[in-house]
C-alpha positions in Angstrom: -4.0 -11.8 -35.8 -6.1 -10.8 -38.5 -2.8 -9.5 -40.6 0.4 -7.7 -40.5 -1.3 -4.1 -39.8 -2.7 -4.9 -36.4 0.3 -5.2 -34.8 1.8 -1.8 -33.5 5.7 -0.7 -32.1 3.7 2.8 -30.5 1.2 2.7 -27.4 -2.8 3.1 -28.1 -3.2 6.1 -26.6 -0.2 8.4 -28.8 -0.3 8.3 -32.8 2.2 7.9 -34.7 4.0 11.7 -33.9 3.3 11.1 -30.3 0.4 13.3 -29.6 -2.0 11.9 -27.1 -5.6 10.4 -28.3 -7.9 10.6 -25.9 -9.7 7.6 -24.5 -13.3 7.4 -25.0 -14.4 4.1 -23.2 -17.7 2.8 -23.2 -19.1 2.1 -20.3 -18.9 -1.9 -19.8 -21.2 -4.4 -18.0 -21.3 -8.0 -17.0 -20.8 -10.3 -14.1 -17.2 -9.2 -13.1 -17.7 -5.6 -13.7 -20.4 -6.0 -11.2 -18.6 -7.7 -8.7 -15.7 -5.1 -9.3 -18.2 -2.9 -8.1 -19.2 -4.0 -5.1 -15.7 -4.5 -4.4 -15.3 -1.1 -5.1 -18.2 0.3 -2.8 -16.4 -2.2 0.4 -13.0 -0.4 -0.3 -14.5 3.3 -0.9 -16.3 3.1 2.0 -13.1 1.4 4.1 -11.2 4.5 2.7 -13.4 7.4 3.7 -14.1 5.2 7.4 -11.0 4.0 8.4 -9.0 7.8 9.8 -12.2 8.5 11.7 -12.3 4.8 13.7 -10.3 5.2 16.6 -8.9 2.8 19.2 -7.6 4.6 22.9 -8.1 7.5 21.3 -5.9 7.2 18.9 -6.9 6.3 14.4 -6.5 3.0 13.8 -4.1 3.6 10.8 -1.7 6.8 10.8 1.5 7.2 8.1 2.8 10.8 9.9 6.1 10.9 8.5 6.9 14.0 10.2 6.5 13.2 13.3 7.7 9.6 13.0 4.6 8.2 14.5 2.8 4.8 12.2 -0.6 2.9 14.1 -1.5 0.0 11.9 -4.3 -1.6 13.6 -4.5 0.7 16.4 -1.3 -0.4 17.4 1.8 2.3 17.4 5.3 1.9 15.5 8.3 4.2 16.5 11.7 5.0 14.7 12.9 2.1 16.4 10.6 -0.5 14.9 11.8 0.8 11.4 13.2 -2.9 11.3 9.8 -4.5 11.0 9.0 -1.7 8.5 12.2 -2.6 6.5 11.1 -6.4 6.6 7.6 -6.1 6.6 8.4 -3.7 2.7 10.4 -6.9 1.7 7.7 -9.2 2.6 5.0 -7.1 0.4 7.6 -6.6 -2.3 8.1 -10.9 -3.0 4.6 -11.1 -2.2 4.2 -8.8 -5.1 7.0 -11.0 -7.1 5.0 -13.9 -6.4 1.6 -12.7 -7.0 2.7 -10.8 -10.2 4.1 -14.5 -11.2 0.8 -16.7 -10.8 -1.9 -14.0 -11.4 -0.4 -11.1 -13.6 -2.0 -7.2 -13.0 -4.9 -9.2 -10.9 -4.3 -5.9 -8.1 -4.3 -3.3 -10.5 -7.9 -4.3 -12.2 -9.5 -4.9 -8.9 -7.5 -3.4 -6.3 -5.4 -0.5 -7.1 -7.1 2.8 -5.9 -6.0 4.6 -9.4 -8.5 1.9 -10.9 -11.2 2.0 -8.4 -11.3 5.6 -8.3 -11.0 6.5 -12.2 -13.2 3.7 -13.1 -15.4 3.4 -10.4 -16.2 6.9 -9.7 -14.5 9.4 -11.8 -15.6 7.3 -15.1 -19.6 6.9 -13.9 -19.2 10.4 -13.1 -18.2 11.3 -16.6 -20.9 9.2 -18.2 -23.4 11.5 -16.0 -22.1 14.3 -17.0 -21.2 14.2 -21.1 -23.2 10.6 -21.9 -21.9 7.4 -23.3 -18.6 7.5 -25.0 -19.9 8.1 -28.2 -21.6 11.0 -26.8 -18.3 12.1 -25.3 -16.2 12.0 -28.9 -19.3 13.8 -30.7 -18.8 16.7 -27.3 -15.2 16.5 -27.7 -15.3 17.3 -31.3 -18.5 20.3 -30.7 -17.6 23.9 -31.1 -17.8 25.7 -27.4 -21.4 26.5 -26.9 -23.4 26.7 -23.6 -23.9 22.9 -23.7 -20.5 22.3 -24.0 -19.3 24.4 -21.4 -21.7 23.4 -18.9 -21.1 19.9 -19.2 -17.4 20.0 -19.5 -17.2 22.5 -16.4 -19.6 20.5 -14.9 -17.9 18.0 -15.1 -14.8 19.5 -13.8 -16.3 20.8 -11.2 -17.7 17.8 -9.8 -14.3 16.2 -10.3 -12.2 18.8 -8.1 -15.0 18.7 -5.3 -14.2 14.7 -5.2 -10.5 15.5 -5.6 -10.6 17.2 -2.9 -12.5 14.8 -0.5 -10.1 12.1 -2.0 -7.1 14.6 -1.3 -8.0 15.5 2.3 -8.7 12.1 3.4 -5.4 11.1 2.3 -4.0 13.9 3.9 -5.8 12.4 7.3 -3.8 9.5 6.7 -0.8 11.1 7.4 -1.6 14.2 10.2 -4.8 12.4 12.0 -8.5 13.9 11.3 -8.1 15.9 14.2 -5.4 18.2 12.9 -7.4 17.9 9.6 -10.0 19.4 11.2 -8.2 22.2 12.7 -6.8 23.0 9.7 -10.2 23.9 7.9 -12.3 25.4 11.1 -9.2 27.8 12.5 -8.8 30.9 11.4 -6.5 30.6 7.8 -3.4 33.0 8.6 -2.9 30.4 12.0 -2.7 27.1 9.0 -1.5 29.0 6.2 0.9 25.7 5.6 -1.7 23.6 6.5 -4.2 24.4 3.9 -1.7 25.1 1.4 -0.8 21.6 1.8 -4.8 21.0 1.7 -4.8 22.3 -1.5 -1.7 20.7 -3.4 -2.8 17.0 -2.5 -6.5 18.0 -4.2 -5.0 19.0 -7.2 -2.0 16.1 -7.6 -5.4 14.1 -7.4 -7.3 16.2 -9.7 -4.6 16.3 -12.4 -4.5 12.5 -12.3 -8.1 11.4 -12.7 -9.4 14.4 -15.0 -6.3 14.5 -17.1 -3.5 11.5 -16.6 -5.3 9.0 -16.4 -4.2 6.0 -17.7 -1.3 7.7 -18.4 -0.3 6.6 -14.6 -0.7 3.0 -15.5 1.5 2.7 -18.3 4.3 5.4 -17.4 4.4 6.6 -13.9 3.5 2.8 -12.5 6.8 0.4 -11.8 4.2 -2.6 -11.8 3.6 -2.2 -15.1 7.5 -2.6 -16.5 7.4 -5.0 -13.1 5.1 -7.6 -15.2 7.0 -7.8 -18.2 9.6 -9.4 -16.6 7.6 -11.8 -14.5 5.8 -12.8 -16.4 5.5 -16.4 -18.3 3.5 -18.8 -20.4 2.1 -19.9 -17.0 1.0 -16.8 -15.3 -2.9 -16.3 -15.0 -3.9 -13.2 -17.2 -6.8 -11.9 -19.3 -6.3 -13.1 -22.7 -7.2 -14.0 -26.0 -7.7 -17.3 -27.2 -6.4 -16.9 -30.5 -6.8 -20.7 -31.2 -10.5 -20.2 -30.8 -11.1 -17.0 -32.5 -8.7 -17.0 -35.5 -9.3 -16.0 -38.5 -11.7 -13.3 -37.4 -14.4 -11.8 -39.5 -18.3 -11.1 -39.8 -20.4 -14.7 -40.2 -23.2 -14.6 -42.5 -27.1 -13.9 -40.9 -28.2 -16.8 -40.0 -25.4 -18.6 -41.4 -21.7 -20.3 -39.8 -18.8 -20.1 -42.1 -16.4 -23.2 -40.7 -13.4 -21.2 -42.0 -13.6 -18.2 -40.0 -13.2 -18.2 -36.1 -15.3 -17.5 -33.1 -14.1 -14.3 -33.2 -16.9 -11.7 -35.5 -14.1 -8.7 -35.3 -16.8 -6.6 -33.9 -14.8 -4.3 -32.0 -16.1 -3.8 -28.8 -13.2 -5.4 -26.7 -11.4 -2.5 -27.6 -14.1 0.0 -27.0 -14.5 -0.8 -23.9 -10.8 -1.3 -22.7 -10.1 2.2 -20.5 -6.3 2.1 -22.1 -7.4 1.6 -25.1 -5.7 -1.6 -26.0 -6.9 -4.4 -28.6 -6.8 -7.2 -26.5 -6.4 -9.8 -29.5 -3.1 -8.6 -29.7 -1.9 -10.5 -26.7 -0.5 -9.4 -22.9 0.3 -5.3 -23.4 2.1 -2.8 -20.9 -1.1 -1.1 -20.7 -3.2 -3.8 -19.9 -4.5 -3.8 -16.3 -6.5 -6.9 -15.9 -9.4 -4.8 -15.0 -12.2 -7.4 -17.3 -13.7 -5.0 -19.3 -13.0 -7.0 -22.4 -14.1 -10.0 -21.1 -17.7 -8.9 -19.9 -18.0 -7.4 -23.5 -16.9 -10.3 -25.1 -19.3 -13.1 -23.6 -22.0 -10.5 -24.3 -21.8 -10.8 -27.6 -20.8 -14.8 -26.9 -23.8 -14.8 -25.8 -25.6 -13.4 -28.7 -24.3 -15.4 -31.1 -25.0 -18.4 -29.1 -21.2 -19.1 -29.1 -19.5 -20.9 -25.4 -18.3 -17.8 -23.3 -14.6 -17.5 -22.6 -13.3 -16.4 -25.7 -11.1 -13.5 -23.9 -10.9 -14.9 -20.2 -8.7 -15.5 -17.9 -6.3 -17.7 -18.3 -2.5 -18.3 -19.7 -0.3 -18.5 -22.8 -0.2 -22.7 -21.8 -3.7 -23.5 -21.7 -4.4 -21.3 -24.4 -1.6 -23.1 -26.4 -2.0 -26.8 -24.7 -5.4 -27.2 -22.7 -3.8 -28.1 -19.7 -4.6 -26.3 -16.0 -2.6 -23.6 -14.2 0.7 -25.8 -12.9 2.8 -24.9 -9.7 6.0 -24.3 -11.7 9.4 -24.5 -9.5 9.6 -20.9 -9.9 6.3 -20.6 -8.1 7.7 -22.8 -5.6 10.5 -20.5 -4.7 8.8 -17.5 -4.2 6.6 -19.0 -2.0 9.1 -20.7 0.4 10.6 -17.5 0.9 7.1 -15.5 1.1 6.8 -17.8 3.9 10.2 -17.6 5.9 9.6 -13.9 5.6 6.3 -14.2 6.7 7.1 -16.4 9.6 10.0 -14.2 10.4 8.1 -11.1 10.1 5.0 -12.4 12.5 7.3 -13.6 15.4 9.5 -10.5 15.1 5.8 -8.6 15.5 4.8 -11.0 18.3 7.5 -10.7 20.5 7.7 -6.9 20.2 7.6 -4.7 23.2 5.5 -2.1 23.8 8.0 -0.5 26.5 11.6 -0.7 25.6 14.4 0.7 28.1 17.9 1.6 26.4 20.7 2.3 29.5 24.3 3.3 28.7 27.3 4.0 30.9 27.7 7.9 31.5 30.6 8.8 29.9 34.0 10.2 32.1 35.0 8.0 35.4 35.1 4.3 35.3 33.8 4.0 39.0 33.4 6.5 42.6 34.5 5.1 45.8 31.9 6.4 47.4 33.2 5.2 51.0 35.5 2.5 52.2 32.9 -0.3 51.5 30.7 1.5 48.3 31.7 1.4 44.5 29.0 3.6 42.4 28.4 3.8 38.3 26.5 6.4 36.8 24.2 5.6 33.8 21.5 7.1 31.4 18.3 5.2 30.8 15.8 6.1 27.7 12.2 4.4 28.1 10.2 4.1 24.9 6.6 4.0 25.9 4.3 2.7 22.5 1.5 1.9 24.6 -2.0 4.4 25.3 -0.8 4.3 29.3 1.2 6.3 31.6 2.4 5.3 34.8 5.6 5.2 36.8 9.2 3.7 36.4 11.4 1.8 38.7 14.6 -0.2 38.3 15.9 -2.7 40.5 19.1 -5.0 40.6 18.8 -8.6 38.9 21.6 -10.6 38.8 23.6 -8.8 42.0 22.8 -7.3 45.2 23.0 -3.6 45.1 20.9 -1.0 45.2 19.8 1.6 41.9 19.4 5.2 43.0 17.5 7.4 40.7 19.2 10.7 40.2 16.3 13.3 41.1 12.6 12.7 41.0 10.7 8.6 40.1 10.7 8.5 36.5 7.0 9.1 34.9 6.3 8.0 31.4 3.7 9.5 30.0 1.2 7.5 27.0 3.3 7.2 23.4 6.3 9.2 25.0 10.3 8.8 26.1 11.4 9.3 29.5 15.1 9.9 30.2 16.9 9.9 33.2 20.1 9.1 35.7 20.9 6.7 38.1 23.7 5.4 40.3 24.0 1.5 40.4 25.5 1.4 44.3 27.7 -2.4 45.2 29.4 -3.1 47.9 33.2 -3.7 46.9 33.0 -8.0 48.0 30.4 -7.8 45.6 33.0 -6.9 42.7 34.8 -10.0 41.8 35.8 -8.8 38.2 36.9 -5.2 37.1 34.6 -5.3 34.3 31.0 -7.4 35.4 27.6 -7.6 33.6 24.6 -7.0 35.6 20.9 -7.1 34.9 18.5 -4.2 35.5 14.4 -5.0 36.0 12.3 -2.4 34.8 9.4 -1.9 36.5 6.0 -0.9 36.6 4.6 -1.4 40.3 5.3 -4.9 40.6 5.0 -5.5 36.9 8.1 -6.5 34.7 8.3 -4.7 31.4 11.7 -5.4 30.3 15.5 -6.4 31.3 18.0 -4.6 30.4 22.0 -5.2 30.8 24.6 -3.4 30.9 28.1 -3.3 32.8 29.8 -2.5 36.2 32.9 -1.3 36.5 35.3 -1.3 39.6 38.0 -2.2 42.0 38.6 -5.8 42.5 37.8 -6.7 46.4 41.2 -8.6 47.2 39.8 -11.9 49.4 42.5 -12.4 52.9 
């Protein structure tokens, strides 16, 4: 560090009576902030696409909560899967662990959508509007005049309209783009709820990318406090290499003063960072990985015919010691169990049914003699159908000959739907040998087998002469 004064005990973006300062970043450029942006473009696109791709009719990927109804890939989750939901959140959340461990806020510069979309839209969209960020401070600073307001409302403007699209396909996520759409071409007092709900998601995502901000990084986001306790002298981050660039300061024209570092203290790591951090000051809370500094650095690298790689990424040991990323025993751990999860996880998901039967004992008599010879139970049967088809139900005696007579009409399950009914499971009293038996029941469609359920029998004894 270049002395005792750059260090700092407040964030960048509040001075020292914790008023908010305003982040003017200039616009950066360079190799990964290109390939950021085509990353970028993939996952806008994928975002807007993805609730209009459909697959039997149905979107590919739904979250209604309401309704209790997930598609991931087209295929449908109920209430009763909420096990592979509960496992499948574990499995992100030591993949997270893990990641967090070897590559630091990797997701958050690249990946995140609070990056993408402030950076990758909102940001260029604020450079068209009020200029470079110079430009911006010099606006920010101007007395309201015509030139003023039109670019700041502008501005705004432009932002709520993209809010809103952001908002509403969100909102598609969760309801389908077929309510969506019903929503904004019916008449308003039949979706008064609807639209108000329209409405509040726009602005939670206009308040966030025209005012927040970074704010959401570095206090509303758990990842953030998440990687200062994951982290270690091993983990892959964008850093400084203080051995390298130490003591800073301005080298003579045309002239290389030995003493100083590679380091000319020119500033524009910082102006570039969209939290406003000095990199040179080591791994920060608000620092998400997202390059900036690094592109800006090996530009002016570059300039001053120096290697690249003064701020890149890399960790605290090879910074310190030269040596390469090592598999500590730590990383080791996390991914044995990011595998057994995993593993668990993708048998659990391949041996799921898409038709599961539940049948239960009706509650009151044990048994009916329904003759000298007959011995009937009565039972309940739910049918969970998670599939796009509908077709009929029948049951029919595994383990035990017998006969199953449905209480009323065939059962008919209808596509993503549950049946109920009643039946009587009808034996023959030689065919009780125990008061209490177990007995399989085949469910079937037509002559298919779609699951076996079992369940108990209950009734008298036959007494062998």
């Amino acid at each position: 560090m270049k002395d005792d004064k750059s260090f700092r005990d407040i964030i960048y973006t509040a001075d020292e009576e914790g008023h908010r300062k305003w982040v003017f970043a200039a616009k950066p450029s360079g190799r990964f902030y290109n390939w950021r942006t085509i990353i970028s473009y993939v996952y806008l696109i994928a975002f807007f696409a993805l609730p209009f791709i459909k697959v039997h009719g149905e979107p590919i990927f739904l979250f209604n909560i309401p309704d209790r109804k997930f598609i991931l890939f087209g295929v449908i989750f109920w209430p009763q899967d909420f096990y592979l939901f509960a496992l499948g959140m574990l499995t992100f959340l030591v993949f997270i662990i893990f990641f967090t461990v070897l590559y630091g806020r990797l997701f958050c510069g690249w990946i995140c959508p609070q990056t993408v979309f402030m950076e990758m839209v909102f940001r260029k969209i604020e450079y068209l509007f009020e200029g470079t960020a110079e430009h911006q401070r010099k606006l920010a600073k101007m007395q309201w005049n015509t030139e003023k307001i039109l670019r700041k409302g502008g501005k705004q403007v432009v932002f709520f309209l993209f809010s809103f699209l952001v908002g509403n396909t969100f909102l598609a996520y969760i309801i389908g783009v077929d309510r969506l759409y019903e929503i904004i071409t019916e008449p308003l007092k039949e979706n008064v709820g609807g639209l108000a709900i329209m409405m509040v998601f726009s602005f939670a995502f206009f308040i966030v990318f025209a005012f927040l901000r970074e704010q959401i990084c570095t206090f509303a986001c758990p990842y953030g406090r998440l990687q200062g306790v994951l982290l270690d002298k091993f983990s892959i981050v964008v850093a400084y290499d203080y051995k390298r660039g130490e003591p800073r300061g301005h080298h003579k024209h045309g002239e290389e003063d030995k003493q100083l570092g590679d380091c000319i203290d020119c500033g524009l790591c910082v102006r570039v960072c969209p939290t406003g951090i000095d990199i040179r000051n080591g791994t920060q809370l608000e620092c998400v990985n997202c390059t900036a500094c690094i592109d800006a650095c090996d530009s002016i690298m570059d300039k001053i015919n120096k290697p690249r790689g003064l701020v890149r990424y890399s960790s605290e040991n090879n910074i310190v010691t030269g040596e390469k990323l090592k598999f500590t025993p730590r990383m080791k751990a996390y991914s044995l169990v990011l595998l057994l999860l995993v593993s668990v996880l993708t048998t659990l998901l391949a041996t799921r049914k898409d038709v599961t039967a539940t049948v239960t004992r009706s509650s009151g008599q044990l048994y009916q003699k329904r003759d000298s010879v007959l011995v009937t139970n009565i039972y309940n049967i739910k049918v969970a159908n998670k599939t796009h088809e509908s077709f009929p139900i029948h049951l029919k005696l595994e383990n035990v000959d017998g006969k199953v007579e449905m209480i009323g009409n065939e059962m008919h399950i209808n596509s993503e739907d549950l049946a109920e009914g009643k039946f009587f499971i009808v034996l023959s009293r030689d065919q009780i040998h125990t008061m209490k038996m177990d007995v399989q029941i085949g469910v079937y469609n037509d002559d298919k087998k779609i699951s076996t359920v079992k369940t108990t029998f209950f009734g008298p004894v036959s007494k062998k002469k």
